[in-house]
C-alpha positions as CSV (number, residue, x, y, z in Angstrom):
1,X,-22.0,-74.9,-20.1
2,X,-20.4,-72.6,-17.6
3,X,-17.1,-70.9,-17.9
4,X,-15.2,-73.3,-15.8
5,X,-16.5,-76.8,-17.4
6,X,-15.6,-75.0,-21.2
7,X,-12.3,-74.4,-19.5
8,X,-11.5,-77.7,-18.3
9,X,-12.8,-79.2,-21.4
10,X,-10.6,-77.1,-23.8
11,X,-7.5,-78.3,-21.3
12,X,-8.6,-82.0,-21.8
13,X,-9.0,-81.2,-25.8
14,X,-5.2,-79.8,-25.5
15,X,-4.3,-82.9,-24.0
16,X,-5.6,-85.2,-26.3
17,X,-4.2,-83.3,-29.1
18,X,-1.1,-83.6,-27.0
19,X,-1.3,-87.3,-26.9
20,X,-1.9,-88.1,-30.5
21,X,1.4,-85.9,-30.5
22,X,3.5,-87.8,-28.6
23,X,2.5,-91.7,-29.3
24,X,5.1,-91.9,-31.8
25,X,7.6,-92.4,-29.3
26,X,6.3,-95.4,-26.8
27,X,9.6,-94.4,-24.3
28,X,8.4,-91.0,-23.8
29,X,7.6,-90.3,-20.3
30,X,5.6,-87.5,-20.8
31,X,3.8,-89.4,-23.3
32,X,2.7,-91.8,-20.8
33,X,1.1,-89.5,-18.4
34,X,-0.6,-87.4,-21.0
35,X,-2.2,-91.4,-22.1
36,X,-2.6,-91.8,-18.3
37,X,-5.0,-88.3,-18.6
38,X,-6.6,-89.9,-22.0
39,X,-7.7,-93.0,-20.0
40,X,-9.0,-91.0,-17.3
41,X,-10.9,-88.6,-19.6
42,X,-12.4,-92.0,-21.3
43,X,-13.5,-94.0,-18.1
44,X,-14.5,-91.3,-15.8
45,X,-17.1,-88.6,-15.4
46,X,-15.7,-85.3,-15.3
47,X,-18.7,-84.1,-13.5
48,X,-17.8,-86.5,-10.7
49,X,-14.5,-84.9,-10.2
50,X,-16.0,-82.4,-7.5
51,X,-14.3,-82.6,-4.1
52,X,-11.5,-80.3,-3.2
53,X,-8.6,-83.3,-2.5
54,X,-5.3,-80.9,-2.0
55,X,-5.2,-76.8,-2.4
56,X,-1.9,-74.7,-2.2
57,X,-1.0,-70.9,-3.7
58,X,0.2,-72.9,-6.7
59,X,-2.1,-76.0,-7.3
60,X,-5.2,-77.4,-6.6
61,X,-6.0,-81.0,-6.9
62,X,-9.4,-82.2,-7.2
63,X,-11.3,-85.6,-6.7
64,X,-14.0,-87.9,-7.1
65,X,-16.1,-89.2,-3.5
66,X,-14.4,-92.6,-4.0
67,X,-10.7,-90.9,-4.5
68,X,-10.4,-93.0,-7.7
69,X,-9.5,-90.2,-10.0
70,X,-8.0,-87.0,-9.2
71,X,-7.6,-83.8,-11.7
72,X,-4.6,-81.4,-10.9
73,X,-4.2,-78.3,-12.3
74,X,-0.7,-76.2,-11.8
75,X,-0.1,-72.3,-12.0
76,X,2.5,-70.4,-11.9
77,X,2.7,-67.1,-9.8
78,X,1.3,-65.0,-12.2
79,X,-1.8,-67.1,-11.7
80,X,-1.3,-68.5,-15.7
81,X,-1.5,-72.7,-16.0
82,X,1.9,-74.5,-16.2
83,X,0.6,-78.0,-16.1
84,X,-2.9,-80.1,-16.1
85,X,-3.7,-83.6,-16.1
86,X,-5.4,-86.4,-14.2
87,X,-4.1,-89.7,-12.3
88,X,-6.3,-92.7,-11.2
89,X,-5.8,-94.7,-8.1
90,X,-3.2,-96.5,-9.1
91,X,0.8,-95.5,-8.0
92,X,1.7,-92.9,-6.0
93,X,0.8,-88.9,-6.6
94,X,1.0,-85.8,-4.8
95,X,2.4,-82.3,-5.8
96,X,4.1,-80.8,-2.7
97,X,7.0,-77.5,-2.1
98,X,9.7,-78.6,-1.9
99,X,13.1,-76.0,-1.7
100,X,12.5,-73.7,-4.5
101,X,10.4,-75.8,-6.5
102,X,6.4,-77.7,-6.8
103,X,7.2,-81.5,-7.1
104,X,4.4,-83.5,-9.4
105,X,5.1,-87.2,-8.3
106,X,3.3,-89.3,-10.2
107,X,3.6,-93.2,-10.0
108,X,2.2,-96.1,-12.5
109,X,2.1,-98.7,-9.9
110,X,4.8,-101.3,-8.3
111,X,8.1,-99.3,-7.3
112,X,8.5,-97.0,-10.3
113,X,7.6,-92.8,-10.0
114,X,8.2,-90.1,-11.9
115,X,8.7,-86.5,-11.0
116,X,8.5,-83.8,-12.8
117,X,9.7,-80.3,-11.4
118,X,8.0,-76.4,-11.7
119,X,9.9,-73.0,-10.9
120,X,6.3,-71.0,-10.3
121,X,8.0,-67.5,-10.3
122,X,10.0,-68.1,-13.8
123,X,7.2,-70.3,-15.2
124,X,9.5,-73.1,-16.4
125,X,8.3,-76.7,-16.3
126,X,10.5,-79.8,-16.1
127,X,10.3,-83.1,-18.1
128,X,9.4,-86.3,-16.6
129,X,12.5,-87.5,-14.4
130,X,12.2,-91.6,-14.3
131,X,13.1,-92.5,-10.7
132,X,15.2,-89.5,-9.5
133,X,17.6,-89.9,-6.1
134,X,18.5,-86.2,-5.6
135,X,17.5,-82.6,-6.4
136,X,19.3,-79.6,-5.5
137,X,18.8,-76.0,-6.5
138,X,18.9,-76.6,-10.3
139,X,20.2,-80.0,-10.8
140,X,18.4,-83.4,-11.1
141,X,20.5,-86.8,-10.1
142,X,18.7,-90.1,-11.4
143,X,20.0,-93.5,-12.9
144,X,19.8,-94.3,-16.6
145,X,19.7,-97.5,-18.5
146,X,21.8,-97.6,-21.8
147,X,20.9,-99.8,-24.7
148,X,23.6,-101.6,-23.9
149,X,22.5,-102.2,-20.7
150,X,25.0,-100.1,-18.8
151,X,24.2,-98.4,-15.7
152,X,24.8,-94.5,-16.2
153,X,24.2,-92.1,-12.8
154,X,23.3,-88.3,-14.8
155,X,23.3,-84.9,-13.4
156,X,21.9,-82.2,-14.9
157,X,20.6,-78.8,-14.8
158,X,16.3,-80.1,-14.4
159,X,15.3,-77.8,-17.0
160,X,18.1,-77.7,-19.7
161,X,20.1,-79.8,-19.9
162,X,22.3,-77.9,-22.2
163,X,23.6,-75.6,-19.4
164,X,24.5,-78.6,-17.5
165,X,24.7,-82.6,-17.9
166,X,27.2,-85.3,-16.7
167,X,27.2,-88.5,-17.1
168,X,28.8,-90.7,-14.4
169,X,30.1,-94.3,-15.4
170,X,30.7,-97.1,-12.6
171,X,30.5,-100.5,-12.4
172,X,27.0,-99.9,-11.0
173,X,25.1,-102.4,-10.3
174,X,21.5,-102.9,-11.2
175,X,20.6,-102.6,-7.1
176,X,20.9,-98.8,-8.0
177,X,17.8,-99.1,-10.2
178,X,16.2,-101.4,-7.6
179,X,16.4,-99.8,-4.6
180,X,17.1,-95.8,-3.7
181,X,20.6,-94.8,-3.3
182,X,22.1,-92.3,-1.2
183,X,23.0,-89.2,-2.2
184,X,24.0,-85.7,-0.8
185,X,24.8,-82.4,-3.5
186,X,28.1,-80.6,-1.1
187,X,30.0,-77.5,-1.1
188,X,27.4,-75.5,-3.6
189,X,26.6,-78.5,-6.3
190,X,30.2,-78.6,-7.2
191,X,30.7,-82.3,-5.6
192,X,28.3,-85.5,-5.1
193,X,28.5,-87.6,-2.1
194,X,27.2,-91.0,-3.0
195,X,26.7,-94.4,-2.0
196,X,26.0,-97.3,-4.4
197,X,26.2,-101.1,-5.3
198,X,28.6,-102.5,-7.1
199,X,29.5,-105.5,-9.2
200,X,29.6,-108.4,-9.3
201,X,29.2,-108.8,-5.7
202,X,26.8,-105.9,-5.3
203,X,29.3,-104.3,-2.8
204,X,28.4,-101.2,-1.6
205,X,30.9,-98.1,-1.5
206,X,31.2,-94.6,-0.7
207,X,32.4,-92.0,-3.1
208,X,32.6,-88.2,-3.5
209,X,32.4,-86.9,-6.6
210,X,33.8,-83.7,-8.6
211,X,30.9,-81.9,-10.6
């Protein structure tokens, strides 16, 4: 076996360890794309996964002839692996620049993605964001469901949310979670311009918001 296949199968090991990790909590979207790698690494050949799909400075993305399967592999400046995993054919994914960040998107099918976000020079690696609307520099805005069924819009800082989180409570209603809102981070990520539906007439307004 030659260095690269021990390589990628120690990362696939990891993952699985990973996995057996993380089952215990059914909700957890990290959990679910680490399962999504597990059933790839179950139903596919890895030595099929042989055709250069995507390449950047910071990622490469490889495929299968049939583009069925696709194994991405994430680095950070330094050349060292942040993130690796696989995705089948179903949903959307791609891993793309965007300001001063790589973007994972990474769908399950129907209308629902995930993102998850990389800073390559500080080697700091997001979690899964469910559906985000906005980023901006370091903050993440995306909708939340409570268990009481309220709508809750968050911001926070994508990597800690320690340094920053806010939780923003409207009558929202559930057309924010349906369809993609508008939103625009002003005067340095100290307000949020916004437009949403409300209830019970699903209404939609305008409002700026202090951060």
């Amino acid at each position: 076996m030659n260095n690269k296949k021990l390589y990628r199968l120690l990362l696939v090991l990891l993952l699985l360890i990973l996995v057996g990790c993380s089952n215990a909590n059914n909700n957890n979207l990290e959990s679910k794309a680490l399962s999504e790698s597990e059933n790839v690494y179950a139903n596919y050949s890895l030595k099929d996964i042989d055709t250069l799909y995507k390449k950047d400075k910071n990622y490469e993305i490889l495929s299968n002839k049939d583009l069925t399967v696709f194994e991405y592999t994430i680095t950070d400046n330094n050349g060292y692996v942040m993130d690796f995993g696989y995705h089948n054919y179903r949903g959307s994914f791609d891993i793309a620049q965007e300001n001063n960040f790589l973007i994972l998107n990474y769908g399950f099918g129907g209308n629902s993605w995930y993102e998850r976000y990389y800073d390559v020079s500080n080697g700091e690696v997001s979690r899964f964001f469910e559906r985000p609307v906005q980023t901006s520099n370091n903050l993440v805005a995306y909708f939340t469901v409570k268990e009481d069924t309220t709508i809750v819009l968050v911001i926070q800082n994508i990597f800690d949310s320690n340094v920053f989180y806010k939780e923003i409570k409207r009558d929202f209603s559930d057309f924010v979670i349906k369809d993609k809102v508008k939103v625009e981070f002003l005067d340095n990520d100290t307000k949020l311009k916004i437009s949403y539906w409300i209830k019970p007439d699903n209404e939609m307004i305008t409002e700026i918001i202090d951060l």
